[in-house]
TIMAR-22900 format. One record per residue: residue in one letter; y, x, z of N, C-alpha, C, O, CB in turn. Coordinates in steps of 0.2 Angstrom, whole numbers, padded with zeros to 4 digits, always signed. Each point is the difference from the previous one (the first is absolute). Glycine has a CB too. Layout:
<rs>
aYXZYXZYXZYXZYXZ...
</rs>
This chain:
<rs>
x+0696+1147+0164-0002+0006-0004-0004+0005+0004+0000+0000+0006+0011-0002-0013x-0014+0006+0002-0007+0005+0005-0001+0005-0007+0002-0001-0005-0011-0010+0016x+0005+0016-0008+0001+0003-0003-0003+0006+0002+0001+0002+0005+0007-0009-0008x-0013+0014-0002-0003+0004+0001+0004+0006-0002+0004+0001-0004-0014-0008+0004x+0007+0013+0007+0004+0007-0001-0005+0004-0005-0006+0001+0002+0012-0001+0011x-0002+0003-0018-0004+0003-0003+0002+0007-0002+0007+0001-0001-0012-0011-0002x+0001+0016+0003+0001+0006+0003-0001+0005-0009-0006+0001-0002+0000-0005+0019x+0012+0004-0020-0002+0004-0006+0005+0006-0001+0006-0001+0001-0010-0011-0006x+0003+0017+0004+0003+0007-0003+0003+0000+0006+0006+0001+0000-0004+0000-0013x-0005-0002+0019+0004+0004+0009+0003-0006-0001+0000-0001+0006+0004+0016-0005x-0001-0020-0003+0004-0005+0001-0004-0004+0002-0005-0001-0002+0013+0004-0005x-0005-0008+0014-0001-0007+0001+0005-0004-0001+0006+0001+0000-0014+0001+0007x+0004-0006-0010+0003-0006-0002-0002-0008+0002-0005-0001+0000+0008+0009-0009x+0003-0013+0011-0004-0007+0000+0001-0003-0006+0005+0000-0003-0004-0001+0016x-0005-0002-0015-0003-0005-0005+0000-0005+0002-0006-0001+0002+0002+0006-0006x+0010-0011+0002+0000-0007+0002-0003-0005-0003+0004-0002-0005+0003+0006+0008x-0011-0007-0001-0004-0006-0002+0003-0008+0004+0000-0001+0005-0011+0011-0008x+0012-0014-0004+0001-0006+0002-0007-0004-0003-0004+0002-0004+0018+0000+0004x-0013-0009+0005-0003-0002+0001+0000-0006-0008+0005-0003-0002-0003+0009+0016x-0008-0006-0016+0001-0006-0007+0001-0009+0004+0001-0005-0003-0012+0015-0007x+0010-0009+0016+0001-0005+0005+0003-0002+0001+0001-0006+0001-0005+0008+0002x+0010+0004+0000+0006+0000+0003+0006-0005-0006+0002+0001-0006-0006+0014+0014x+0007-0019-0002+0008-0004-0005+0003+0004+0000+0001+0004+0004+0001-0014+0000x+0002+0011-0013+0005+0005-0001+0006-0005+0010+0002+0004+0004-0003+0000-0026x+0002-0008+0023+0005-0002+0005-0002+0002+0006+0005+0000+0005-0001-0009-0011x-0012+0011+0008+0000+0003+0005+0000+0006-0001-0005+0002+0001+0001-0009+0004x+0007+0010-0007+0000+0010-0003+0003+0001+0003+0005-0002-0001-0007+0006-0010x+0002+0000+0017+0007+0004+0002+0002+0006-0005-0004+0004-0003+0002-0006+0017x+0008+0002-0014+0003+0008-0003+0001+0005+0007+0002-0002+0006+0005-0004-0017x-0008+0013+0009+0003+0002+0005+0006+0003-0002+0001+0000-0006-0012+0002+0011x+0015+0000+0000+0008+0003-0003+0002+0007+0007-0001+0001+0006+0006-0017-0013x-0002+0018+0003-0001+0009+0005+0009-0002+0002+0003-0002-0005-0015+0016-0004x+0014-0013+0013+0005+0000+0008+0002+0003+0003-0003+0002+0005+0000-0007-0003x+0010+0009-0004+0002+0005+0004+0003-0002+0007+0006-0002+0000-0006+0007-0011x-0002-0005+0016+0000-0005+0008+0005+0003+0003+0001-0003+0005-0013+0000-0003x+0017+0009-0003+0007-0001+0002+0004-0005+0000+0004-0002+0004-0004+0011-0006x+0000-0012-0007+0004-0005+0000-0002-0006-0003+0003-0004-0003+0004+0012+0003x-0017-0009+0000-0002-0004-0001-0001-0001-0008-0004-0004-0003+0007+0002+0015x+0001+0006-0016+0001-0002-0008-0006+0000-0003-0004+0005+0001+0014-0001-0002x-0010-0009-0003-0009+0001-0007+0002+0003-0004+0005-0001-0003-0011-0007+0001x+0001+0015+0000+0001+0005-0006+0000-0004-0004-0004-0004+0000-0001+0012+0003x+0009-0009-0008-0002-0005-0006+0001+0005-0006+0001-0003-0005+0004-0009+0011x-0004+0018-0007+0000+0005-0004+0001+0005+0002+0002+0001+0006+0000-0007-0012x-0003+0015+0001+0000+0003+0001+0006+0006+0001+0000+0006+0001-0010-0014-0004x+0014+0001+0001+0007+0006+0004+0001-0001+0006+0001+0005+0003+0006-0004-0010x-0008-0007+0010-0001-0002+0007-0003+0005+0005+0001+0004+0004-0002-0015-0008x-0005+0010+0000-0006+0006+0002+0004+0007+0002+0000+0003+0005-0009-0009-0014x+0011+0007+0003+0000+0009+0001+0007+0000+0003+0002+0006+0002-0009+0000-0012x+0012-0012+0011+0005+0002+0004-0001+0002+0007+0004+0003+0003+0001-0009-0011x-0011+0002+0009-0001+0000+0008-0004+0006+0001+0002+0004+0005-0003-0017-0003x-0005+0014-0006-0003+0006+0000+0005+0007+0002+0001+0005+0005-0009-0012-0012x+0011+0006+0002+0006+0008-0002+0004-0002+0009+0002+0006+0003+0003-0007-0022x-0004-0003+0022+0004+0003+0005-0004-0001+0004+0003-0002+0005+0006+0001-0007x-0017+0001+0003-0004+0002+0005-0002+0006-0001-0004+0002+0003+0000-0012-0002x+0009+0015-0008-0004+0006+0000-0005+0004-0004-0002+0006-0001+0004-0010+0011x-0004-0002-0014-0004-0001-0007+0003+0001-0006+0004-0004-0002-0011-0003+0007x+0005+0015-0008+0003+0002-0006-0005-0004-0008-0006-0001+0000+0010+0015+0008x+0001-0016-0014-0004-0002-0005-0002+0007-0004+0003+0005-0001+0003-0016+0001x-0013+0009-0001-0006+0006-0001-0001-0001-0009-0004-0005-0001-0003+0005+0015x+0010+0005-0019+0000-0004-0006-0005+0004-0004+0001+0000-0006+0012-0003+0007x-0020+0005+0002-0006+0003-0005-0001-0004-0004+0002+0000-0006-0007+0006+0013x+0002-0011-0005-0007-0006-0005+0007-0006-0002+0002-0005+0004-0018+0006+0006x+0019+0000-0016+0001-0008-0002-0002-0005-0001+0003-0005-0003+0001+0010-0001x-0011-0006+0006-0002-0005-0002+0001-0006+0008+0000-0007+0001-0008+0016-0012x+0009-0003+0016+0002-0003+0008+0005+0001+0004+0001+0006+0001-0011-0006+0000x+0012-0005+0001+0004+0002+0006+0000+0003+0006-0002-0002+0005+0003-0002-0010x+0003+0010+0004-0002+0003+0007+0004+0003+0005+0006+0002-0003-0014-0001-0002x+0006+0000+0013+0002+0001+0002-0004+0008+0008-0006+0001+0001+0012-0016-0009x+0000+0018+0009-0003+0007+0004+0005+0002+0004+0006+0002-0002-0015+0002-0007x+0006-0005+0016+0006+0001+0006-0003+0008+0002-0006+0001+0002+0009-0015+0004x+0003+0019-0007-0001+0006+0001-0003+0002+0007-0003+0006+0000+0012-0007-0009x-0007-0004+0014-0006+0004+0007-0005-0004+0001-0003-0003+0004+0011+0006+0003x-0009-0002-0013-0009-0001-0001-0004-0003-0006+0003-0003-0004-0002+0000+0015x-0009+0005-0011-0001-0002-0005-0004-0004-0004-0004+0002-0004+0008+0003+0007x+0000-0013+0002+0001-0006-0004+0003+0000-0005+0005+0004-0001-0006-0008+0008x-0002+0000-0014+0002-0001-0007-0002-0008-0001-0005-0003+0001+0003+0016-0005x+0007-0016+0003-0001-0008+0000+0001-0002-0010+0006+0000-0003+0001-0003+0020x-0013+0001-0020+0000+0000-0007+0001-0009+0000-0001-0003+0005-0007+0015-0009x+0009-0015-0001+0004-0007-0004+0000+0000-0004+0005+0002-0003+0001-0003+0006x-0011-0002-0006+0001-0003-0007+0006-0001-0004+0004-0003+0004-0012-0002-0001x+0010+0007-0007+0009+0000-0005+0001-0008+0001+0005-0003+0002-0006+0013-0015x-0004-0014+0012+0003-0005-0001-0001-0006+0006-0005-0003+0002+0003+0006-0014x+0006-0003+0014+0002-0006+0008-0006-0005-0001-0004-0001+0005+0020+0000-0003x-0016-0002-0007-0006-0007-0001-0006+0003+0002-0004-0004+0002+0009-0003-0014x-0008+0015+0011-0007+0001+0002+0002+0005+0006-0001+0006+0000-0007-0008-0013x+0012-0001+0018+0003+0003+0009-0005-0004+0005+0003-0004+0004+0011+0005-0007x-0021+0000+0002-0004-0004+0005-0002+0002+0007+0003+0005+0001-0008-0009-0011x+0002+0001+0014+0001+0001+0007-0002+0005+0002+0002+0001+0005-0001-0010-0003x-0007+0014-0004-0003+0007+0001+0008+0003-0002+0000+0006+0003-0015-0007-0007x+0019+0000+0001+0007+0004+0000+0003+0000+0007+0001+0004+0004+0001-0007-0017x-0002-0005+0014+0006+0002+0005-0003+0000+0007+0004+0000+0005+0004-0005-0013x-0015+0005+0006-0003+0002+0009+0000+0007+0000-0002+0003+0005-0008-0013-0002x+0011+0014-0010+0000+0010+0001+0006+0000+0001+0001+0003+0005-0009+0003-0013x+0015-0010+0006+0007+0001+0004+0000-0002+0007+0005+0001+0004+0000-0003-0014x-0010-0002+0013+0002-0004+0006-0006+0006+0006+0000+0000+0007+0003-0018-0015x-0007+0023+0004-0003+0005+0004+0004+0005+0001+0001+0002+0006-0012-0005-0009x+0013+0005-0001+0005+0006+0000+0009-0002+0000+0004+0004-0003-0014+0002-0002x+0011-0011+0008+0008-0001+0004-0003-0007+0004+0002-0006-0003+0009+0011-0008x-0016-0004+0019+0001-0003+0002+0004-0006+0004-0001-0006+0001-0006+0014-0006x+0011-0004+0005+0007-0003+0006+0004-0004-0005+0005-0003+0002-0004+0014+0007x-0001-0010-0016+0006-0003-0004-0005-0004-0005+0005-0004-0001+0006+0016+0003x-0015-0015-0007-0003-0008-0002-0006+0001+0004-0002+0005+0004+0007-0008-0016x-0008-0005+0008-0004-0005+0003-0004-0005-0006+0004-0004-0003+0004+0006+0013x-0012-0001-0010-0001-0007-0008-0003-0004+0005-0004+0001+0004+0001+0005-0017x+0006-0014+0010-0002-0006+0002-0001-0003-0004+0003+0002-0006+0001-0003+0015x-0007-0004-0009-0001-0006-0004+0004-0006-0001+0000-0005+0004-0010+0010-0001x+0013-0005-0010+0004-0005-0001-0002-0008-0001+0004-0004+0000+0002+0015-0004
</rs>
């Protein structure tokens, strides 16, 4: 997978392009890893359970996302509502701002 950064309303974002080439069996998935105890996020209570005792309050403005804002500082980590569109520009913005605690590898 690859993929261009694009730069809209102050926001970057990556934009992932697959390959019309590429075997759906060689696709890696990526999966975000919280590396204390190695566990796969596999939803979003997981998520904010780990978050919440790293110190990350849930931030309830925008219903449309999930979110998150740790009070010494100001990082804000946004989530689509729905886990199925949790793609890996998400979990590389969790994995810049808590770097000691995940990791996304490729499953």
């Amino acid at each position: 997978m690859a993929g261009v950064w694009v730069f809209k309303n102050g926001v970057v974002r990556l934009v992932e392009n697959t390959s019309s080439t590429e075997q759906p069996s060689t696709a890696r998935r990526k999966v975000l890893v919280f590396t204390p105890t190695n566990e796969v996020i596999g939803s979003y209570a997981s998520l904010e359970h780990r978050l919440m005792a790293l110190g990350w309050e849930r931030y309830y403005e925008d219903p449309d996302l999930l979110q998150f804002h740790k009070r010494s500082s100001l990082d804000l980590i946004s989530l689509p509502i729905d886990f199925a569109r949790f793609k890996s520009i998400h979990m590389y913005d969790i994995v810049v701002k808590n770097r000691d605690s995940f990791r996304v590898i490729d499953m």
